[in-house]
C-alpha positions in Angstrom: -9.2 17.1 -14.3 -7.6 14.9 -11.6 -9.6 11.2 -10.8 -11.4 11.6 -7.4 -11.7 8.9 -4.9 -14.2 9.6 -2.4 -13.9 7.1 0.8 -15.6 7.5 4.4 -13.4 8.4 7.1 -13.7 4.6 8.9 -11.9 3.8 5.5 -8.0 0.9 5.3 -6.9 2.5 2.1 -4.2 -0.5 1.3 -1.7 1.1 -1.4 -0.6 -2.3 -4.2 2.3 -2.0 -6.4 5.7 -3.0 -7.0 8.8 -1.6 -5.5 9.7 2.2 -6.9 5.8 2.8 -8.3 5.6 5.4 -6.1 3.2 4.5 -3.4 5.5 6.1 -0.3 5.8 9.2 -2.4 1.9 9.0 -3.2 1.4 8.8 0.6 3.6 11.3 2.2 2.4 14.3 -0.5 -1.5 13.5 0.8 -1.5 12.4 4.4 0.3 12.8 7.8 2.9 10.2 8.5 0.8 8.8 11.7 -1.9 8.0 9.6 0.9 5.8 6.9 1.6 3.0 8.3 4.9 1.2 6.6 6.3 -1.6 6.4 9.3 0.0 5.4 9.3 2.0 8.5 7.9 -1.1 10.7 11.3 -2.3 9.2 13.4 0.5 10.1 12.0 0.2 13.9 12.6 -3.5 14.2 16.2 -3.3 12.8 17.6 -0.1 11.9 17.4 -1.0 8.1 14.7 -0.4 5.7 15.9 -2.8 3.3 16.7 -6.4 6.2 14.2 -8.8 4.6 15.6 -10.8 7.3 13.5 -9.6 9.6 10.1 -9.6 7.5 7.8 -11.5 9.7 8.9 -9.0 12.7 8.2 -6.1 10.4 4.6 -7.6 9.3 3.8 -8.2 13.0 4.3 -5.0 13.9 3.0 -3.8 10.8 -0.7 -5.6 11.5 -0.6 -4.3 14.9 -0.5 -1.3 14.6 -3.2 -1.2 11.6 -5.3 -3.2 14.0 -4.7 -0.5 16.6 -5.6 2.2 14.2 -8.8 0.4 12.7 -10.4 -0.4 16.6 -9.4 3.3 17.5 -11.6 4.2 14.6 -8.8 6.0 12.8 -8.5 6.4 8.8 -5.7 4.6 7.8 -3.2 4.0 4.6 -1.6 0.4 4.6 1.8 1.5 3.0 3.2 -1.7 1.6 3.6 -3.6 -1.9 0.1 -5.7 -0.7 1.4 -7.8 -3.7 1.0 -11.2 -2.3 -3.0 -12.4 -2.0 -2.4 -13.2 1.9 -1.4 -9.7 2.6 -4.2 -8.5 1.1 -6.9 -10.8 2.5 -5.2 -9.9 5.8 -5.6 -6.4 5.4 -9.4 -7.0 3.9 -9.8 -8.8 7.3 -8.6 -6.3 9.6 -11.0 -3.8 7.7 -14.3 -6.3 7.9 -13.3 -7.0 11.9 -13.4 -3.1 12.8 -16.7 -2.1 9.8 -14.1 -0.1 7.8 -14.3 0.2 4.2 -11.8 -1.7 2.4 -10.4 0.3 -0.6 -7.5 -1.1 -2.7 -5.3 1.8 -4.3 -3.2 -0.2 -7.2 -0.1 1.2 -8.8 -0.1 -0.3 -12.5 3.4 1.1 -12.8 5.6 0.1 -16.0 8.0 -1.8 -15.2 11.0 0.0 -16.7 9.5 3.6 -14.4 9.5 1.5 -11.2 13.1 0.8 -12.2 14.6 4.0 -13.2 12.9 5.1 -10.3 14.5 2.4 -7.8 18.3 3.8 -9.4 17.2 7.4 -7.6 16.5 5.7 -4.3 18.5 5.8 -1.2 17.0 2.0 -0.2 17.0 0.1 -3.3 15.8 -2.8 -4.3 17.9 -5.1 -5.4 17.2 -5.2 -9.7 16.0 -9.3 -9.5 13.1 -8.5 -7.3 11.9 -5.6 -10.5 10.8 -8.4 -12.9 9.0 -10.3 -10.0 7.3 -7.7 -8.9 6.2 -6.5 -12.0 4.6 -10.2 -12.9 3.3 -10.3 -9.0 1.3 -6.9 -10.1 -0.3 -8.8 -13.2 -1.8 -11.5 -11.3 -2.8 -8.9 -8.8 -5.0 -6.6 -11.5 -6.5 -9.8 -12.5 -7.2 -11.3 -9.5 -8.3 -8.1 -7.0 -11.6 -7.7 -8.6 -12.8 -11.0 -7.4 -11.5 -10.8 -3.6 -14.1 -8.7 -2.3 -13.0 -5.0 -1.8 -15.3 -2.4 -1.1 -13.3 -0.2 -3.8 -10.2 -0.8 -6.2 -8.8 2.0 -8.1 -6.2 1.7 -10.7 -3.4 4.0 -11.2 -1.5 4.6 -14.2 1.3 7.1 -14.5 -1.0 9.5 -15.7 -3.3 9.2 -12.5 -0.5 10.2 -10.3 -2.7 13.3 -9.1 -5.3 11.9 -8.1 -7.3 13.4 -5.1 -8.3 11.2 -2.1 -11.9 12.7 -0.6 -12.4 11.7 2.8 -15.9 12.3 3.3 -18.6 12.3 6.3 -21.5 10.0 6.1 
């Protein structure tokens, strides 16, 4: 039986993990693409180019904004990104607290060596020095997230990969 996570509709569900744990994939098999927002994407529409990390604090700018446009429109919303970094995910808790939305934290704990095979099948890799950073970055996250004040942290394994998202009326 798949694991259920049950979140109101006013509801930032920020994805967490490294680079190839699957979190785009995760995303796009579960919920319309207006409703992801990625910094990926953000990326792509800055730049033409996924993968320019020379153009990261346009892409998180534009990234915010449009959560924060979501959030005071009321909308559900998916924040698409690898919310590695404590700051991006006290920003997001933020945005979520300024608009009453629940702020529910969706964390990959992807083996390292999967997110890497997985990053070889990708058209936008990452480059392989970024693998072992991220994978120590998700560490200090899974210790750390518990005591930064989310509504709701689930943690994915491989196995959870099926899990159902419930968006539920109050």
């Amino acid at each position: 039986m798949p694991l259920r996570v049950s979140v109101p509709p006013r509801t930032l569900l920020v994805l967490c993990g490294p680079a190839g744990s699957g979190k785009s994939t995760f995303a796009a098999q579960r919920f319309s693409t207006t409703t992801v927002i990625s910094s990926d994407h953000c990326r792509a529409l800055i730049c033409d180019d996924a993968t320019n990390q020379q153009v990261n604090r346009d892409t998180f700018d534009l990234f915010y904004y449009i959560i924060n446009k979501r959030l005071f429109l009321g909308r559900f919303t998916v924040a698409d990104s690898t919310a590695l970094y404590p700051e991006a995910r006290r920003r997001l808790r933020e945005l979520a607290r300024r608009h009453g939305f629940l702020a529910c934290l969706l964390i990959f704990n992807i083996a390292q060596e999967t997110c890497e095979q997985r990053n070889q099948l990708r058209d936008r890799k990452v480059e392989a020095k970024v693998m072992p950073y991220h994978a120590a970055l998700l560490q200090q996250t899974l210790r750390d997230a518990p005591n930064e004040g989310w509504d709701q942290i689930h943690i994915l394994s491989e196995e959870d990969m099926d899990v159902v998202i419930e968006i539920h009326r109050l």
